[in-house]
N, C-alpha and C positions, 0 to 999 in steps of 0.2 A: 237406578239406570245403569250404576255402573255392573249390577250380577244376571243384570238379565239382558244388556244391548251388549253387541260389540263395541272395542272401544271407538272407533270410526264411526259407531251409530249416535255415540254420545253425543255430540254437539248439537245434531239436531233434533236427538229425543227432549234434551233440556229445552229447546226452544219452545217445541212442540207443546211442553207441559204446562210453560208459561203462557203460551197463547188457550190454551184451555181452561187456566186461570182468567185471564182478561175477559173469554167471549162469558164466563159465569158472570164477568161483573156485567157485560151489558144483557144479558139473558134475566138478569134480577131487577135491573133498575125499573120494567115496567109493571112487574107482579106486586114490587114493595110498593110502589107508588100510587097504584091500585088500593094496596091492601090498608095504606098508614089514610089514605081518604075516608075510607070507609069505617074502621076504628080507630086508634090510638096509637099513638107513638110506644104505649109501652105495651102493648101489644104486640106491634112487630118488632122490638129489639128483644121482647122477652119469643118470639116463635122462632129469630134469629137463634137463638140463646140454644134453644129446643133442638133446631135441625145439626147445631155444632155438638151437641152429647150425641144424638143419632149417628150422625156422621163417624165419630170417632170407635161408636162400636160398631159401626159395620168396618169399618179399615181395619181394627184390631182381629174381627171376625174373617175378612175376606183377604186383604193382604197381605202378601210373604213378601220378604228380605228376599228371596234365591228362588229359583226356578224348582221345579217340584221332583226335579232328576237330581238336583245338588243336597247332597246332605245338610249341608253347614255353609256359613260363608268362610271363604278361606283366601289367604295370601300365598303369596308366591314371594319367596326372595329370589330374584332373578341373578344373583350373583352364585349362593349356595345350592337353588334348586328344593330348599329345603320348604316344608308345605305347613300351616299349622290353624287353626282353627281363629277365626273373629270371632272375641266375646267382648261384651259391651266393657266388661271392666278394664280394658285396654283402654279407653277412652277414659283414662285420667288426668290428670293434673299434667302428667311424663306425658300424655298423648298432644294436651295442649302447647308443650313446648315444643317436642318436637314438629310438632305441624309448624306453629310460630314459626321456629325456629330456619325452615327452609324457606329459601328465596322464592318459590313458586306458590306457594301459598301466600307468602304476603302481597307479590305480584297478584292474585287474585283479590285479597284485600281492598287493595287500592284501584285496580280496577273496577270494582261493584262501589267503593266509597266514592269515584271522582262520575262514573258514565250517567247514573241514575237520577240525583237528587235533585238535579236545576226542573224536571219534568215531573219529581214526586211531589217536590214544596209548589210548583206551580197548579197542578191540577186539585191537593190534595188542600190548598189554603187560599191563594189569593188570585192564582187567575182567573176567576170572573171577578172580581172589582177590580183589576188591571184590564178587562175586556172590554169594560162596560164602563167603569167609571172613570178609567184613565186613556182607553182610546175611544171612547163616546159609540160603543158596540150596541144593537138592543139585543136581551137576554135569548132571544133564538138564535141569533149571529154569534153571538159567544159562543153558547151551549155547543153549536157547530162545529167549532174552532174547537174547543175543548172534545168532541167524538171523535173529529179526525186526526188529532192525538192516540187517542186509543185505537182508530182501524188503524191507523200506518203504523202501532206499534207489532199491531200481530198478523199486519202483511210483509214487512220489513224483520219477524222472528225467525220464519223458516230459512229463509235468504240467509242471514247473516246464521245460521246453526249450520248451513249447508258449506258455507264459506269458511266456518271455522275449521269443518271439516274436512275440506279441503287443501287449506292451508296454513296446516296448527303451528309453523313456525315462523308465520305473520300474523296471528292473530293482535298482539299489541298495535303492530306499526300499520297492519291493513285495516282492520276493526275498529277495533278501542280509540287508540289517538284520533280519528279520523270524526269519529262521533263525537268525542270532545271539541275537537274543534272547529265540529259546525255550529254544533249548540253557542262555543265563544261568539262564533262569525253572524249567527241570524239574529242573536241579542244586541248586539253592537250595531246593526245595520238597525234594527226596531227603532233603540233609542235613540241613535245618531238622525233620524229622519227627522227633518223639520216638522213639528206639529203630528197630529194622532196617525200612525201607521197606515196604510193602505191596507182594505182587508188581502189582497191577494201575497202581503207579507208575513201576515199575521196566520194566513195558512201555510207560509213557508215555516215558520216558528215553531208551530204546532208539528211539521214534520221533523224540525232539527232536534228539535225536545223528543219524539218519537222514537230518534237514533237510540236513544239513552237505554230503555228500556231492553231490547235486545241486546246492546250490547253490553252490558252489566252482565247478563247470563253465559256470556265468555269467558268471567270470572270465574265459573264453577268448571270450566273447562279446564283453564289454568287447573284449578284445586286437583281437577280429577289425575291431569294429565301426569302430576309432578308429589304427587304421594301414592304410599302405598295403600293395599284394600284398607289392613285394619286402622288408617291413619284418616279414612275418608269422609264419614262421620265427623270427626274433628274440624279438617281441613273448612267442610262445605259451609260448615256452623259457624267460624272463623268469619268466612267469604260471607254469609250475611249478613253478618254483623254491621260490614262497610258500609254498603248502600244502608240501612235503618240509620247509623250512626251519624254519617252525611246528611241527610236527609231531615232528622231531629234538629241536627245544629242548623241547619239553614233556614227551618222554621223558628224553631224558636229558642234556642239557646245562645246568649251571648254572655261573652265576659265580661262580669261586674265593673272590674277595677279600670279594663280602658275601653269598653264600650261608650261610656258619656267623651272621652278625648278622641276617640277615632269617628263618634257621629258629628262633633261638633267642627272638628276641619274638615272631613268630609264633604258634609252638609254647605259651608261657607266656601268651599271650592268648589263646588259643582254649581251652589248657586252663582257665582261668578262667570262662571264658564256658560254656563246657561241664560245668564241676565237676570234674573228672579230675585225679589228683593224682600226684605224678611227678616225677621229676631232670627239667628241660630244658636240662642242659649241653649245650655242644657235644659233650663227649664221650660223655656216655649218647645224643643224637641221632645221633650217627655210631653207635653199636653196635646200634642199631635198626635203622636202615638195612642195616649191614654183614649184621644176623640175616635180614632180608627179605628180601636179595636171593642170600647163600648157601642162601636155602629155595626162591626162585625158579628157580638155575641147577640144582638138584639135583631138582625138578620135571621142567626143559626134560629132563635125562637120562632121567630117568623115562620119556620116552617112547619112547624107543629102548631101553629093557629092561624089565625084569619088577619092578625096584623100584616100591614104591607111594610115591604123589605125599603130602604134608601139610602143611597148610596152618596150622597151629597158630602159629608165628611170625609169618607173615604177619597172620594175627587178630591177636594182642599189637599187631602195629607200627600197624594201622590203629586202632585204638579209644586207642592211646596217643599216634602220632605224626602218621599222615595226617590223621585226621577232624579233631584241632587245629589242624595246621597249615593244614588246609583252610580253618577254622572262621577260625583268628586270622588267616589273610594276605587275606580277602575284604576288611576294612575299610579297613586299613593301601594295600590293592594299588590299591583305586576311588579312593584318594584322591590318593595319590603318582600316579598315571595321570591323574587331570585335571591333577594342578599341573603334571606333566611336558608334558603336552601343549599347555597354555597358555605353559609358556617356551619350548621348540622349535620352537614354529608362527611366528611371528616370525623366527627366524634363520633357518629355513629358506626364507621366501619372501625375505628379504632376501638369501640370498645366489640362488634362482634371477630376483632382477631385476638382480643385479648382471652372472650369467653372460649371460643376454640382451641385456642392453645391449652386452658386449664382443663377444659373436656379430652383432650388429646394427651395431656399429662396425666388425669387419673385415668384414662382409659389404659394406659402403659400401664399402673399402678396394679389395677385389676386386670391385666392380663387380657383385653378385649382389643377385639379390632377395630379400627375405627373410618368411619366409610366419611372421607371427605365430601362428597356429591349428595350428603344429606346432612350441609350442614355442621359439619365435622362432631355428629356425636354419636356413640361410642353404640357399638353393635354386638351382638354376644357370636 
């Protein structure tokens, strides 16, 4: 995007590209679903298998990096004037830090890590048995809720690509913040409602989760905006790493060592707060757990044969274990999150004026100049 749009095209060609990813996922779901009836599940992950080697050498075959008038891709240093060639081996180890190393790139980071993952871990794991078995939805009123997820993600992409474009220096505070914290706002009002949501909430939901996805793709805007060419590759790689990484841990990664003490007061404050009454040992929360997710995998098989799916467990775990633990870790989690964040902000700018300075000392050393505005490392 960035050697063949203008830069002002950028924001909305990124969006563009992402909503052409989305409309292939619903342009697929009626052909597979078609296809896995009619033969076999290893059938179609192995034709999936097929179209992705195809796919890849037609891209290798028909795709260019640069427009067919540009030689090469190439940078520009805007300070020297001076021009010189991107080649992939620039994109090493030095290519990593330096990206890292700028404010605008990690700002992207965290933007793709904080906007996306409450709408990827919902669609991609448990909202339909939050749909169904926690707000007593039938599988077509889900299903619904879960599509209009997906159109309001890629009627709300152009919008919010045009707006970046617009106004690249709101992008955090118009954008980004903004869609976080509706996503806070429509989840809080879900579970805060007396008894199973109203569906006309639950398609409010569907659209706060929707913010997510568009504006994650602001992220690469950040990346584009605040590196240079041959740093862009790096920078973008960085930037998706956040949304995957978020997104993983929210599914299904917790910490061993205080997972069992942060579910077990959790769990016993929110059931309190909530009235719900209940063992909250570690050990009856691990058999909750255990019952949910052998109801889960035996669901996932369900789909590949003629067993019927049930959801009966999953109800028990959510009214005894999620909606508490949801309930009891909001208080506990706002608060430990500011304190943590007011002791880490400190050590961490003190150690990046420490690394600067020693970058800015050997930069003297070797006789280089050294451009504070990236970061303070050292430029030939």
């Amino acid at each position: 995007i960035a050697t063949w749009f203008p830069a002002q095209r950028g924001p909305l060609m990124s969006q563009l590209t992402g909503l052409v990813g989305q409309a292939g996922q619903l342009l697929a779901l009626a052909p597979l679903a078609a296809l896995l009836h009619a033969t076999s599940w290893e059938v179609v992950f192995g034709g999936i298998a097929g179209l992705c080697i195809l796919f890849a050498i037609l891209v290798y075959a028909f795709i260019r990096n640069h427009p067919p008038e540009v030689g090469a891709d190439v940078t520009v240093d805007t300070n020297t004037g001076a021009i010189r060639v991107v080649r992939s081996s620039m994109d090493t180890g030095v290519g990593i830090r330096a990206a890292w190393a700028h404010p605008g790139t990690r700002l992207a980071f965290w933007s793709h890590f904080t906007t996306p993952f409450a709408g990827t871990a919902f669609v991609l794991l448990w909202g339909m048995p939050f749909l169904t078995a926690g707000e007593g939805l039938a599988k077509t009123q889900a299903a619904a809720v879960l599509s209009t997820y997906v159109l309001i993600s890629m009627v709300l992409g152009p919008v919010m690509g045009d707006l970046s474009r617009r106004i690249p220096h709101l992008r955090s505070r118009a954008l980004v913040l903004p869609a976080i914290a509706t996503q806070f706002v429509v989840w809080i009002a879900v579970i805060a409602w007396p008894g199973p949501a109203p569906l006309w909430l639950l398609y409010v939901l569907a659209f706060g989760l929707a913010m997510g996805g568009p504006a994650s793709m602001i992220a690469f805007d950040h990346a584009r905006t605040h590196n240079p060419a041959h740093r862009l590759s790096t920078a973008t790689g960085i930037t998706n790493v956040g949304g995957f990484l978020a997104a993983l841990i929210a599914t299904f990664v917790g910490n061993p060592l205080t997972t069992p003490l942060i579910a077990v007061l959790s769990v016993s404050l929110g059931r309190r707060m909530l009235g719900v009454h209940g063992s909250a040992s570690p050990g009856a929360i691990l058999k909750e757990f255990t019952s949910a997710g052998q109801e889960l995998w035996q669901n996932f098989l369900a789909i590949f044969s003629d067993a019927p799916t049930q959801w009966d467990r999953l109800g028990t775990f959510f009214d005894s274990i999620f909606l508490p633990y949801l309930v009891g870790g909001l208080l506990p989690g706002i608060v430990l999150g500011i304190v943590a964040h007011y002791l880490t902000v400190p050590v961490i700018r003190a150690y990046h004026k420490r690394r600067a300075a020693k970058l800015r000392k050997r930069a003297v050393q070797l006789g280089l100049q050294v451009d504070r505005r990236d970061g303070g490392l050292p430029r030939a």
